[in-house]
C-alpha positions as CSV (number, residue, x, y, z in Angstrom):
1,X,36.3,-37.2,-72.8
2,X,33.5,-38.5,-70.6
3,X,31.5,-40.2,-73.3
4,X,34.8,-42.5,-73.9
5,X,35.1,-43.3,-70.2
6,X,31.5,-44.6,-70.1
7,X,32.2,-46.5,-72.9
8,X,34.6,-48.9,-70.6
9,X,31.8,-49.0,-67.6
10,X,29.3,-49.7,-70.1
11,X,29.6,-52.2,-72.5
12,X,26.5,-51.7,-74.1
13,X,26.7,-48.5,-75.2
14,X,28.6,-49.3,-78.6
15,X,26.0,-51.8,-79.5
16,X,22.9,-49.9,-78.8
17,X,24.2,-46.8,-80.3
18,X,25.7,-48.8,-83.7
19,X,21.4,-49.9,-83.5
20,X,20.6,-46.6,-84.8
21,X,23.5,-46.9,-87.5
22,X,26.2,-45.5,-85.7
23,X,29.5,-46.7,-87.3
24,X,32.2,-47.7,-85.0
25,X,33.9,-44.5,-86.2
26,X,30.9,-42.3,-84.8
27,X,32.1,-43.9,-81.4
28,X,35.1,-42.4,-81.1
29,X,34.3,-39.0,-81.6
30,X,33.1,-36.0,-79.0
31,X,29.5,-37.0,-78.4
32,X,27.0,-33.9,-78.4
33,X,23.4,-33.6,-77.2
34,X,21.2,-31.5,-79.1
35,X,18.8,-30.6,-77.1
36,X,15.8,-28.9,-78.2
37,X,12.1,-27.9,-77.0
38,X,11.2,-28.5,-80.7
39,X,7.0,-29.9,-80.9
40,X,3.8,-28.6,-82.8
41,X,3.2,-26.7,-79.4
42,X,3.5,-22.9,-80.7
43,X,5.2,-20.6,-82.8
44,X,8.3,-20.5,-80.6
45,X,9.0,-24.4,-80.9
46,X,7.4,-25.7,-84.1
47,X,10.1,-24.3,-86.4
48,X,12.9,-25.5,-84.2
49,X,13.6,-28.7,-86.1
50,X,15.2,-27.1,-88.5
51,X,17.8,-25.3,-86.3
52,X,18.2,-29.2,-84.8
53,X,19.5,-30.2,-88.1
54,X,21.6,-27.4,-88.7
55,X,23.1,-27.5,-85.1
56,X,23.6,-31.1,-85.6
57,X,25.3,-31.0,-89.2
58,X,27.2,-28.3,-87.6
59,X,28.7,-30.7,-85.1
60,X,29.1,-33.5,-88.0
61,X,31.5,-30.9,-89.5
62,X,33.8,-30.4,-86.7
63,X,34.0,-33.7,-85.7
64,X,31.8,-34.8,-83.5
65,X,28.9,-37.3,-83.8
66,X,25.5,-35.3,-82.2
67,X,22.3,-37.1,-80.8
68,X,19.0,-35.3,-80.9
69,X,17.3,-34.8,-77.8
70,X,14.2,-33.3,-77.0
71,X,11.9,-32.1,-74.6
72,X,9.0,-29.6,-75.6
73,X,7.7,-26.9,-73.9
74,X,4.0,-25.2,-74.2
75,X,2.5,-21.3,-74.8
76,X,1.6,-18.6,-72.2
77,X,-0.6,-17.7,-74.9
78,X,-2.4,-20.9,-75.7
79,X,-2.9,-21.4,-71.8
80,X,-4.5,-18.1,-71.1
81,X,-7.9,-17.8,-70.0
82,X,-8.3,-21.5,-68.5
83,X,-6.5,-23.3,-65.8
84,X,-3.7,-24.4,-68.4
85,X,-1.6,-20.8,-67.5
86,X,-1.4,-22.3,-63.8
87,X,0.8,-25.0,-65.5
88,X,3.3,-22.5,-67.2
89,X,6.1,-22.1,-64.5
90,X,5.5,-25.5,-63.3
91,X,6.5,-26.6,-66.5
92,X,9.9,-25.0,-66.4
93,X,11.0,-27.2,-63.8
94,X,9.9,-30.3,-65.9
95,X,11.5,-29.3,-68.7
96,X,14.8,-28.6,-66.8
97,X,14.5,-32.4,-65.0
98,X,14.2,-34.0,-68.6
99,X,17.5,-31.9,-69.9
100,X,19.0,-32.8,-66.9
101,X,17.9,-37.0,-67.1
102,X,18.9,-36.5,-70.7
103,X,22.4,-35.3,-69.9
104,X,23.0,-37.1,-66.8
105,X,21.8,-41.0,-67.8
106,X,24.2,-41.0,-70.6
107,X,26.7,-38.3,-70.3
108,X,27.9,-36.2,-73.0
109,X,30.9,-34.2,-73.5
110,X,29.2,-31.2,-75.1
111,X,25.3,-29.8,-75.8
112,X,23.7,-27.4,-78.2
113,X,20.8,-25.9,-76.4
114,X,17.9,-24.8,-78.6
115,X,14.8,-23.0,-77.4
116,X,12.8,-19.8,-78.2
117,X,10.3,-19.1,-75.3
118,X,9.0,-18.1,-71.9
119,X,10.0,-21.4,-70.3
120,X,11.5,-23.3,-72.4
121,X,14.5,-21.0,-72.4
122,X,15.3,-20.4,-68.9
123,X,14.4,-24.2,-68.3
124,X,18.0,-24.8,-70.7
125,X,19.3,-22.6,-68.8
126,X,18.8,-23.5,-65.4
127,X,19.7,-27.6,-67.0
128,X,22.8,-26.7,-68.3
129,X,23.8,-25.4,-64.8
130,X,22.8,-28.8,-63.2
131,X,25.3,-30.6,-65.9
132,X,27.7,-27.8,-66.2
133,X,29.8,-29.3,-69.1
134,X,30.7,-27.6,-72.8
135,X,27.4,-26.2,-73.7
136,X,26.7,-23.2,-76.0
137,X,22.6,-21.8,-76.8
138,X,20.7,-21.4,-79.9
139,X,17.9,-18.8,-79.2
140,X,15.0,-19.5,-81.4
141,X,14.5,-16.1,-83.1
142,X,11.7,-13.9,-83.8
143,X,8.4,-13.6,-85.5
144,X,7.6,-10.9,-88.1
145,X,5.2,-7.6,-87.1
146,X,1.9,-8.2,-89.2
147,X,0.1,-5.2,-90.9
148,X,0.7,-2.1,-89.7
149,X,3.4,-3.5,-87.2
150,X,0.5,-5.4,-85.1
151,X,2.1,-7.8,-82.9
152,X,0.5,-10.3,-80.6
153,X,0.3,-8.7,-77.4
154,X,-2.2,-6.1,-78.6
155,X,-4.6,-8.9,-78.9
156,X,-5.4,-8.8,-75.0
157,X,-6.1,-4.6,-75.4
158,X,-8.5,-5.9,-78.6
159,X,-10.3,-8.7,-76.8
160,X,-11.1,-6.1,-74.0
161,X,-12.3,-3.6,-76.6
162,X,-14.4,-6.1,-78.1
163,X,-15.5,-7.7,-74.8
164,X,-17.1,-4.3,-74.1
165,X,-18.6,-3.5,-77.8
166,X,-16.0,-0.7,-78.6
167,X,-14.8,-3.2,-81.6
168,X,-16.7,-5.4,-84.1
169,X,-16.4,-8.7,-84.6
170,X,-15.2,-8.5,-87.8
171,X,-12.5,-6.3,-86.8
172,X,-11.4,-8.6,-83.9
173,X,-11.2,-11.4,-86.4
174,X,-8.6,-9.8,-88.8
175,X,-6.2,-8.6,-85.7
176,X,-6.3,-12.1,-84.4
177,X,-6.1,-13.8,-87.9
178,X,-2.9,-11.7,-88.9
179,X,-1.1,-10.9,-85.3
180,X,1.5,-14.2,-86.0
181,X,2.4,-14.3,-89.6
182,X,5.7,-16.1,-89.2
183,X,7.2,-18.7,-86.2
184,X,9.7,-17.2,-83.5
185,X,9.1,-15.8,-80.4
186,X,6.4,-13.1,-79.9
187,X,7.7,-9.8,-81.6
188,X,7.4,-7.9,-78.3
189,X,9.9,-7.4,-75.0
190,X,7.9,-9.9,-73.4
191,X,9.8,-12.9,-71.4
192,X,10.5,-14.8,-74.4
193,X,12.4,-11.9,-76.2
194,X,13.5,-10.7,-73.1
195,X,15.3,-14.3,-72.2
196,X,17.1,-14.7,-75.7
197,X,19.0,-11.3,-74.8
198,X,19.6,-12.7,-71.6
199,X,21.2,-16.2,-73.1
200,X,23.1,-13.4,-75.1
201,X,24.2,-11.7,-72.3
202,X,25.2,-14.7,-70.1
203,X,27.5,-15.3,-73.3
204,X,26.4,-18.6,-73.6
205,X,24.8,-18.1,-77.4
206,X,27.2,-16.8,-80.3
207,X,27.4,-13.1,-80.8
208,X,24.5,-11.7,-82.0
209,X,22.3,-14.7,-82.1
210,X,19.5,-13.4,-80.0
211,X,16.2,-12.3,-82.0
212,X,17.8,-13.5,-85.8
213,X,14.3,-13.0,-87.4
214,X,13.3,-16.5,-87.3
215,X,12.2,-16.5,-91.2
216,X,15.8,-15.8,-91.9
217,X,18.4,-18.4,-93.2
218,X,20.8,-16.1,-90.7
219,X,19.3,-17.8,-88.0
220,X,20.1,-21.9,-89.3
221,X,23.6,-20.4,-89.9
222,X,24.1,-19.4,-86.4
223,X,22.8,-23.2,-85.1
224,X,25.2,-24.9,-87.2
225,X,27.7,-22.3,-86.3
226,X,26.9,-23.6,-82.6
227,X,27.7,-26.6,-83.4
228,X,30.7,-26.4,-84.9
229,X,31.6,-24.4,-81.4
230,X,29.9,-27.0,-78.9
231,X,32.6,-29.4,-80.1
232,X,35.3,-27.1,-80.0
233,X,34.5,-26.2,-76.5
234,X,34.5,-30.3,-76.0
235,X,37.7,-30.0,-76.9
236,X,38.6,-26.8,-75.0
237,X,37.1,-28.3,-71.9
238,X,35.1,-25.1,-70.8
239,X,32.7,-25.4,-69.1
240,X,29.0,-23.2,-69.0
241,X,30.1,-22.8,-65.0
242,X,33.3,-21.3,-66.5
243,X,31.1,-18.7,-68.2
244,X,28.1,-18.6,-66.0
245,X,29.5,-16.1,-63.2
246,X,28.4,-13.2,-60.9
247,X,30.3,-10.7,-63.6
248,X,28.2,-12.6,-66.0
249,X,25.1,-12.2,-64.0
250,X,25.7,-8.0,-63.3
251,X,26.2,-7.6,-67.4
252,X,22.6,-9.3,-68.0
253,X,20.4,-7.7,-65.3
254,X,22.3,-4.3,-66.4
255,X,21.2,-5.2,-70.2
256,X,17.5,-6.4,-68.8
257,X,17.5,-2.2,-67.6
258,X,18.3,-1.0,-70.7
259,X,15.7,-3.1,-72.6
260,X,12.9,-2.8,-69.8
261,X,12.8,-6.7,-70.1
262,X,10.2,-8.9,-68.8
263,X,9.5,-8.9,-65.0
264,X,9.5,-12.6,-65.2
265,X,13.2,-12.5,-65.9
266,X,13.1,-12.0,-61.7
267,X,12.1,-15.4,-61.7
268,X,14.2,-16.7,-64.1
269,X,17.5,-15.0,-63.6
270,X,18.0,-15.8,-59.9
271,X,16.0,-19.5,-60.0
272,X,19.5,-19.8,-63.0
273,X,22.0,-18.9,-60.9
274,X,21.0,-21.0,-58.0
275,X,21.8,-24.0,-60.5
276,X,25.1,-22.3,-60.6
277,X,25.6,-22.1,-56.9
278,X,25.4,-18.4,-57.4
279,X,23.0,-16.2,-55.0
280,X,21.2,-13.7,-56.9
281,X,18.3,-11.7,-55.4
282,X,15.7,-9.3,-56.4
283,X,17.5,-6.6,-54.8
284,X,20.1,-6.7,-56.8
285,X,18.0,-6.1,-59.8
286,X,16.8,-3.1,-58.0
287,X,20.4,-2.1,-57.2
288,X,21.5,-2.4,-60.6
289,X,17.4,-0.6,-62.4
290,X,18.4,2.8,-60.2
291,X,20.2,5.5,-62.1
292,X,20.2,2.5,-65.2
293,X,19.5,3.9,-69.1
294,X,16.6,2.7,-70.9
295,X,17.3,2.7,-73.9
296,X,14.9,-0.1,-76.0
297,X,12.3,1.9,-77.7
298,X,10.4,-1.4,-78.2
299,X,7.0,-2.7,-77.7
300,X,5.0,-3.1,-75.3
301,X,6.6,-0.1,-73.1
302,X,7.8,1.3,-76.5
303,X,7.2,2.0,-80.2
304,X,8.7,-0.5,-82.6
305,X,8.5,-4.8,-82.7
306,X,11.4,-7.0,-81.1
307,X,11.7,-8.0,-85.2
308,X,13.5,-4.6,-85.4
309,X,16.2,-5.1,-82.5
310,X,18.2,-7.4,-84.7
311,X,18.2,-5.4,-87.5
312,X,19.5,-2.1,-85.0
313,X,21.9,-4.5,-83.7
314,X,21.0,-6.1,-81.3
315,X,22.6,-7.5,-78.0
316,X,26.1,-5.9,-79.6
317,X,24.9,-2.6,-80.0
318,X,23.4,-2.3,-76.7
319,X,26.2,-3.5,-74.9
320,X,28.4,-1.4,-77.0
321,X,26.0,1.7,-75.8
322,X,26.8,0.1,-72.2
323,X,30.5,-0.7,-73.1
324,X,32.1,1.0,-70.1
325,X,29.7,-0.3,-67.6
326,X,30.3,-3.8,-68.4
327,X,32.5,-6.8,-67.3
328,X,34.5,-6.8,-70.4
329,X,36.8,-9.9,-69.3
330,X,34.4,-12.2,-68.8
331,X,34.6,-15.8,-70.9
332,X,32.0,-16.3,-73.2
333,X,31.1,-19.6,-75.5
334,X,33.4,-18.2,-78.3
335,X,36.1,-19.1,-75.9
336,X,37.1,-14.9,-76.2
337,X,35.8,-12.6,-73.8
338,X,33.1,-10.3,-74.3
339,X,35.2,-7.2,-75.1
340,X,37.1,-9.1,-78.0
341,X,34.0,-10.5,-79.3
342,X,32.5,-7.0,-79.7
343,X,35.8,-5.6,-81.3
344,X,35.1,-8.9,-84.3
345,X,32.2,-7.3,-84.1
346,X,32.9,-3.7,-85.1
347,X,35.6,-5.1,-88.0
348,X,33.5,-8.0,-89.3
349,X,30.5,-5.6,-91.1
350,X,28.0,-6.9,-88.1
351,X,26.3,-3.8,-87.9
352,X,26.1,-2.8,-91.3
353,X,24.3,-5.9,-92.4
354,X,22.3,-5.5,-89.9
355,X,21.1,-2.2,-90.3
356,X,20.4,-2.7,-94.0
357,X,17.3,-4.7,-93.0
358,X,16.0,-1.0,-92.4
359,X,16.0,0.2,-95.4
360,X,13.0,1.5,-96.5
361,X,11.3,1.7,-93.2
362,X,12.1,4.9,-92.5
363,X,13.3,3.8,-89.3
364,X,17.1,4.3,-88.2
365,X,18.7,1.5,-85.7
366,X,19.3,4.8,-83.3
367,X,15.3,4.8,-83.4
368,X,15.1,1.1,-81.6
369,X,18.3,1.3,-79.6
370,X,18.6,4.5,-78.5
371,X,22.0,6.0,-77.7
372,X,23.3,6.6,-74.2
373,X,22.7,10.2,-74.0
374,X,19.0,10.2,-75.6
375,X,17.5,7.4,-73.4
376,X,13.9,7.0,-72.9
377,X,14.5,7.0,-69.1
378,X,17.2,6.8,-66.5
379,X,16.1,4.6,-63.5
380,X,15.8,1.2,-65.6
381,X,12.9,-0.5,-65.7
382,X,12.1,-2.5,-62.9
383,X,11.6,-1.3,-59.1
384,X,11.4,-3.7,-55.7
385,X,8.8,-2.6,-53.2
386,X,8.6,-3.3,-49.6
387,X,6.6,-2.5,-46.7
388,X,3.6,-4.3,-44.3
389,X,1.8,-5.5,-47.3
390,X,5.0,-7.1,-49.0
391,X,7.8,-7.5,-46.3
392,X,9.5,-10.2,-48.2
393,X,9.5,-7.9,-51.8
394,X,7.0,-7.3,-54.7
395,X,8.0,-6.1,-58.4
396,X,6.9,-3.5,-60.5
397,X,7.7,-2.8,-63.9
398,X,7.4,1.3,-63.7
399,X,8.5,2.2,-67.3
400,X,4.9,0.3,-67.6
401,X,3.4,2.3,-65.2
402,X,1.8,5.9,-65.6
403,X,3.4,9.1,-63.9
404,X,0.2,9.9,-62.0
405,X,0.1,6.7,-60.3
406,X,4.1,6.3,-58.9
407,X,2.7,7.7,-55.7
408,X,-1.2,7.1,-54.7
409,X,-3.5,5.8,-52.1
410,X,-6.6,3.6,-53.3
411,X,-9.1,1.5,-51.7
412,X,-8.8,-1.9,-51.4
413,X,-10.5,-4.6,-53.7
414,X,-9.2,-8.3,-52.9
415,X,-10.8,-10.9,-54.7
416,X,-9.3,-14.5,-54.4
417,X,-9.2,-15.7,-58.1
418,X,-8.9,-13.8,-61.1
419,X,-12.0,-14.7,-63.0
420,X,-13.8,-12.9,-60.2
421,X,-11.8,-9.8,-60.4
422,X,-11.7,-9.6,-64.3
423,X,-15.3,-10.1,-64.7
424,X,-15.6,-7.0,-62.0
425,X,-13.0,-5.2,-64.2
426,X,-15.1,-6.2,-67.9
427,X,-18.4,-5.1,-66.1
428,X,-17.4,-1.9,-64.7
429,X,-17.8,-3.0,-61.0
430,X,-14.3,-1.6,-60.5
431,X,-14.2,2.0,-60.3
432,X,-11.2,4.7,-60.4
433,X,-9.0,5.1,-57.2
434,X,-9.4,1.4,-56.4
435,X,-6.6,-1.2,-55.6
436,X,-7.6,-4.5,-56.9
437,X,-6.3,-7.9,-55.3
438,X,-5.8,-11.6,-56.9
439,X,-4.5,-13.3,-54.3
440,X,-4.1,-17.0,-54.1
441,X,-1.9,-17.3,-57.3
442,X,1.3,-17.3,-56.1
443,X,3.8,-20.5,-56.5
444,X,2.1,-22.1,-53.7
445,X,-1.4,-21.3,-54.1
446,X,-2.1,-22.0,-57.7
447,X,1.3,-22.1,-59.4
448,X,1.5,-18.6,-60.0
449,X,-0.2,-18.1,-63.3
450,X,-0.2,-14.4,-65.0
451,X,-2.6,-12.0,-64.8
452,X,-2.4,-11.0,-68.3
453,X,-6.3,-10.6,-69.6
454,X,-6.8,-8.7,-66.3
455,X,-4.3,-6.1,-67.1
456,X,-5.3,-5.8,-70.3
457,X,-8.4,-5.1,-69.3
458,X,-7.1,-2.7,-67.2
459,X,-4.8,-0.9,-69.7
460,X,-7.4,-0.8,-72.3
461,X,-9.9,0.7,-70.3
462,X,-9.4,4.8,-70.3
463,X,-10.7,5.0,-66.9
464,X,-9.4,2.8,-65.5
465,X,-5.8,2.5,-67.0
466,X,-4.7,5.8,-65.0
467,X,-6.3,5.6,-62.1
468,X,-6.3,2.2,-60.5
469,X,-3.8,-1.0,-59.8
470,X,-3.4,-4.5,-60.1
471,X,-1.9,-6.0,-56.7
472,X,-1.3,-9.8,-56.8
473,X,1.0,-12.6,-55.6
474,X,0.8,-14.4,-59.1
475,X,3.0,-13.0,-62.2
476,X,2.3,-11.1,-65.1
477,X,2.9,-11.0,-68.5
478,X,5.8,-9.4,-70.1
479,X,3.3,-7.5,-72.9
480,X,1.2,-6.4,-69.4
481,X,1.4,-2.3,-69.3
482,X,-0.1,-0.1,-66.7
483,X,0.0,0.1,-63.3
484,X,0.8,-3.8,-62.3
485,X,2.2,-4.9,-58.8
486,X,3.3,-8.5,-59.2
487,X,4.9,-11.0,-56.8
488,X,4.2,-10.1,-53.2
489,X,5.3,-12.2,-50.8
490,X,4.8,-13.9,-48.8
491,X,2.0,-15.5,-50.9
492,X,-1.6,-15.4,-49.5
493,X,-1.4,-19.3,-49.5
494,X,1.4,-18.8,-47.3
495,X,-0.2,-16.3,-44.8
496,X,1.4,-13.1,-46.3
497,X,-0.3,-9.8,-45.4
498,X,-2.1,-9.7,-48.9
499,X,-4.2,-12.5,-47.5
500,X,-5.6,-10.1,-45.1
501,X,-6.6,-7.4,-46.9
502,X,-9.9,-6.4,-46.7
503,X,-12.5,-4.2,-48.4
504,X,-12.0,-0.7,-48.3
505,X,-8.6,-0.9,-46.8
506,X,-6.2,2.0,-47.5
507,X,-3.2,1.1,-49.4
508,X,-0.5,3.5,-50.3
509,X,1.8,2.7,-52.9
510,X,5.2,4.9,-53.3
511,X,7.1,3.4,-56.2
512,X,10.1,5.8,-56.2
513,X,10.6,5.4,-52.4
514,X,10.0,1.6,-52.9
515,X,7.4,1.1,-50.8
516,X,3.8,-0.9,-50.6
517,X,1.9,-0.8,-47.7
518,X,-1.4,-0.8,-46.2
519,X,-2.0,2.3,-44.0
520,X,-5.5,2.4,-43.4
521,X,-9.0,-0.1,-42.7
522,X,-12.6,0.5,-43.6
523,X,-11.5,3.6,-45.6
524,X,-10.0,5.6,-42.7
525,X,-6.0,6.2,-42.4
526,X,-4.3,4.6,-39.2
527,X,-1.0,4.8,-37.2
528,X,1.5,2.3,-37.6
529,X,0.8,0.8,-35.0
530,X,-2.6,0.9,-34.8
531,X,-2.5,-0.8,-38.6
532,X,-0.1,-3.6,-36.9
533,X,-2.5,-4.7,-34.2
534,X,-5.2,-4.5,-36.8
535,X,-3.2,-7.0,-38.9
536,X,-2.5,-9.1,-35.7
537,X,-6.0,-9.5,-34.8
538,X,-6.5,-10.6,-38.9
539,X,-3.6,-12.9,-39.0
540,X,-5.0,-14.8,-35.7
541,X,-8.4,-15.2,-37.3
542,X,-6.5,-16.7,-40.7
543,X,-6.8,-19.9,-41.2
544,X,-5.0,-21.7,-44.5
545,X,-6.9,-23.0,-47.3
546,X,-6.9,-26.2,-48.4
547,X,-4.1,-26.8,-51.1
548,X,-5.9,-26.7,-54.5
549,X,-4.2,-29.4,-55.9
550,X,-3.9,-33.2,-54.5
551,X,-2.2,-35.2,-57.5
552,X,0.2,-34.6,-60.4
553,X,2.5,-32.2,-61.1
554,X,1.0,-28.9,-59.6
555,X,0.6,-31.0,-56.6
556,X,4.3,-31.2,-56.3
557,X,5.0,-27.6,-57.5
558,X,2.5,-25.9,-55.1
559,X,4.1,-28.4,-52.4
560,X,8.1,-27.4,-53.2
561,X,8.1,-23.8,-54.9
562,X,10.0,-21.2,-52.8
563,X,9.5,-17.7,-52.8
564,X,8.9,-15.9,-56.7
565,X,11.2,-13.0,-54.9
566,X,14.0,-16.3,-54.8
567,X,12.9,-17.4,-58.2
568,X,9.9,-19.9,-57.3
569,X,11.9,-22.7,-58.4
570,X,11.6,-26.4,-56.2
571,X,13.2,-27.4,-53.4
């Protein structure tokens, strides 16, 4: 194994090692990193200590001697509303340069990866591709719903409401004071629930691991369970790069259809699989949404919390609902492939136990994960858009978006930061028909925050939520809903077409036909041509802003982030 041939080019390993009371016999075994995002940062990490331990005995138990890594990560939630957000994708970069300095300086032979949230989790991800040796995850879990099954992402909708005097103070308090009774991610399809299915689907995390409530003793069981398996796969010599393939990659983005995951698993999945040395673009995801099942009646596009996938099932039962779409032969950290891991599955009671969970909800696991023939749609969940305004690609999350508005032209509103266009939005500036632009926010311009208060502004506003859109070259979040255009690129900061839009320009949005585009200036409709010279005489005129950040690390990002459409990772 690699951590004995270190051993022999560096003497003083054994003696630094036996410093923290190692034992000689400690040296001879399969080392294993535990890595971890563990910290008092939010409810996604501050819990994860635990798992640490458990992951760690785990490997004690097999055989191995484990070391305890970590590298924390920080809150979407905690950095709305303030320049922190623009930190949030930036951050999974960092996180994946520690794992990798971690794993690299003194080499391993196996890691258990352990992480709940937005970016913690894909930055594991995209770190075990760079070290590609035995490595198995440990998704964090879940939070419980609160009272009446209120769950965080309703807090945007309620701090709009009470923004605009439609709730009281009082009231605001108690929803805010009770939306997170327990640690885990946030009990909605955002990204953070959204990634641990993904980890799922990859088959890098044991079967059914994803969204263990994170209250549960299930959920320490599975970490040392991990354990035990990172040393076996020591042993075994198989690799995440063994696992990690293009098969693997077409299983998760047809699961993220049937859940109506996260947009910002666009990001995420393809900025992974470039670590792998796999090409994965935004197209496919759109290849693969057409004609797909969704069948994840779960919050925010749906009815019920992510608490209540686990107990229907869940990444088991929706792969078993997608069982003859799947790559059934494809390795997965169990050192079985995925079909034999769901046939255990079916013998071993999974599904039973986890069904019983329900009882005395009044809610069936058919009721979360719906079956194949009684989806809640049949064109996935995400669509790609192209066209003059977004030649390079923009996303939109349609299961999100209403009916009335999957084909409509509205008038322009660019504004170049989103405080401006969210204060428009709170003080009913913005008016019905409109197109509103944040531009500037993309990886380049300002590290490509989300737009989340703006949408839920948006969606919480009855006048607006049906009748208007949110264009921008930033991200949103995976609890936005309504009519939310995320993405385009090129980026303003980068001379895209959505750096030119003016004021009363006509823009046309066609989401079955896939298509964004500005066909019209000064609120009068123009020829293709005549809307190309238009741009022309624009672009000339264009000059680029100064970058809005000279030192530290969103100097760097902004410098070396490609495309969001290639997964806005650095190069």
């Amino acid at each position: 194994m690699i951590s004995q041939k270190v051993r022999t080019l560096s003497p003083e390993i054994d003696p630094l090692r036996m410093g923290m009371g190692q034992t000689e016999a400690d040296l001879e075994k399969p080392q294993v990193m535990v890595e971890s995002t563990f910290g008092d940062s939010h409810p996604g990490s501050a819990h994860l200590l635990c798992l640490v331990e458990a992951a760690a005995a785990g490997v004690r138990s097999a055989g191995g001697n484990p070391a305890r890594y970590f590298a924390t990560d920080i809150c979407d939630g905690m950095a709305q509303g303030h320049d922190g957000i623009n930190y949030s994708l930036a951050s999974r970069e960092i996180i994946a340069d520690a794992i990798e300095i971690h794993g690299m300086a003194t080499p391993f032979d196996a890691t258990v990866y352990i992480a709940s949230c937005d970016k913690g989790l894909p930055a594991n991800l995209m770190a075990s591709g760079r070290l590609n040796t035995p490595g198995i995850f440990v998704p964090g879990g879940v939070m419980d719903a609160g009272p009446d099954l209120l769950t965080l992402e309703q807090i945007g909708t309620y701090s709009a409401q009470y923004e605009r005097g439609e709730i009281t103070a009082e009231q605001f308090r108690f929803y805010k004071t009770h939306a997170c009774p327990s640690c885990g991610a946030c009990s909605f399809m955002g990204t953070a629930c959204t990634m641990q299915m993904m980890t799922e689907a990859l088959g890098l995390s044991l079967p059914g691991s994803a969204l263990v409530p994170a209250a549960s003793p299930l959920l320490a069981d599975y970490a040392r369970r991990a354990g035990e398996q990172a040393v076996a796969l020591a042993r075994a010599g198989i690799r995440t790069g063994d696992i990690v393939t293009k098969e693997a990659f077409e299983n998760a983005v047809l699961i993220h259809a049937a859940i109506s995951g996260s947009t910002n698993a666009m990001l995420h999945l393809p900025a992974i699989a470039h670590e792998y040395g796999i090409e994965l673009d935004c197209d496919m995801f759109d290849r693969m949404h057409r004609g797909a099942r969704w069948l994840l009646d779960v919050r925010p596009a749906g009815r019920w919390p992510a608490a209540y996938v686990w107990y229907a099932g869940g990444v088991p039962r929706v792969m078993e609902r997608l069982r003859d779409l799947l790559h059934l032969d494809v390795l997965t950290v169990t050192g079985r492939t995925l079909g034999e891991n769901l046939d255990e599955l079916q013998k071993n009671g999974f599904y039973e136990s986890c069904a019983s969970y329900l009882q005395g909800t009044g809610v069936a696991p058919e009721d979360v994960i719906r079956p194949l023939e009684k989806p809640l749609g049949t064109d996935g969940a995400i669509a790609v858009l192209r066209g003059n305004l977004a030649p390079g690609g923009a996303v939109v999350k349609h299961t999100a978006v209403p009916e009335e508005m999957f084909g409509v032209t509205l008038r322009a509103r660019p504004f170049d930061c989103e405080e401006d266009a969210i204060h428009a939005i709170l003080t009913h500036a913005v008016h019905p028909g409109e197109a509103v632009f944040i531009r500037y926010e993309g990886p380049k311009g300002s590290g490509m925050p989300e737009m989340f208060y703006t949408t839920e502004a948006i969606s919480s506003d009855p006048a607006l939520a049906r009748s208007i859109a949110l264009i921008t070259d930033g991200r949103f979040s995976g609890a936005s809903k309504g009519p939310v255009i995320g993405h385009v690129s090129p980026e303003a900061a980068d001379g895209g077409p959505i750096a030119l839009v003016e004021e009363g320009d006509l823009i046309r949005i066609d989401i079955r036909g896939r298509s964004l585009s500005i066909i019209g200036a000064n609120g009068a409709e123009k020829t293709l041509e005549q809307m190309e010279a238009i741009l022309a005489a624009r672009r000339a005129a264009w000059s680029p802003r100064p970058p809005r950040y000279t030192k530290g690390v969103l100097r760097f990002y902004t410098r070396h982030a490609v495309s969001p459409m290639r997964g806005g990772y650095m190069e």
